[in-house]
C-alpha positions, 0 to 999 in steps of 0.5 A: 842374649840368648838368640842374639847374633853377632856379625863382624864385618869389612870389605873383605871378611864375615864372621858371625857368632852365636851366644851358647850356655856357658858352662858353669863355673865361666864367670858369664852366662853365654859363650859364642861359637862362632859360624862357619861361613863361606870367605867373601870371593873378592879378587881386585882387578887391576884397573887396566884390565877394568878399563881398557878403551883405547879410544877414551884416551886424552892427550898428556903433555904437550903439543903436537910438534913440539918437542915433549910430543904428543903422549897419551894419558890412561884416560880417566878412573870416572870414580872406578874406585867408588863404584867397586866399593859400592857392588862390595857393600852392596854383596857384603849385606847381601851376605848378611841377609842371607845369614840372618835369613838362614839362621832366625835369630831374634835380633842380632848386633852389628860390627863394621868399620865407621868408613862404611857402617851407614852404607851397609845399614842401608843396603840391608833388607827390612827384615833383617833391619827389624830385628837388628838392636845394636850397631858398633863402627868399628873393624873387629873381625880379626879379634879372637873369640875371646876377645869378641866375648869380653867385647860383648858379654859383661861377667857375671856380678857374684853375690857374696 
């Protein structure tokens, strides 16, 4: 585990870990330390600000004359939803290329949601795909580090 990456991830959070010598005494051979990144800059926008074509606008209810009138709709969302979630997979592996560009490590292990784990592995860069042993579909970001470590490291068995 020694020049092992850790790298817990969702839409809205990046956290990255780095196993360390544990001092002796732990009950375990590696601690982490976790890195300091960057926040990922995500601010929804409303979708009316997103679309705001006027022209694009169907007809609600009704017909023209009769008494319900003749209201317009807010056109369609055209999957506005989906495509957000794609440039946010797509800007969260970019960030973790980036990390694992920036840091080396020998290989590395991956944790994000299962809703979007092979959307990631996908959108990954091949060098950062090579070196990566392990995936795990679930959202662990939000986990202290001592969590992360029982989660990751396994004690060391004592002999008598």
């Amino acid at each position: 585990m020694k020049n092992t990456f850790i790298i817990l991830a969702d839409l809205g959070h990046l956290r990255a870990f780095q196993p360390q010598k544990a001092e002796p005494g732990r009950g375990r051979e590696f601690d982490l330390k976790e890195i300091k990144l960057a926040p990922l800059r995500h601010v929804p926008t409303p979708i009316s600000e997103q679309v705001t074509d006027q022209a694009g606008r169907f007809a609600a209810a009704g017909a023209p004359g009769s008494a319900r009138g003749c209201g317009m709709s807010h056109g369609e969302a055209h999957n506005l939803q989906t495509e957000d979630e794609r440039r946010l997979i797509q800007k969260l592996a970019s960030r973790i290329d980036a990390v694992i560009a920036k840091r080396s490590p020998s290989r590395w292990i991956l944790a994000v949601p299962s809703a979007i784990l092979p959307r990631v592995k996908d959108a990954l860069h091949p060098s950062s795909k090579k070196i990566l042993v392990e995936t795990q579909a679930a959202d662990l970001t939000k986990l202290s580090v001592k969590q992360v470590e029982s989660r990751f490291f396994k004690p060391i068995a004592k002999v008598a």
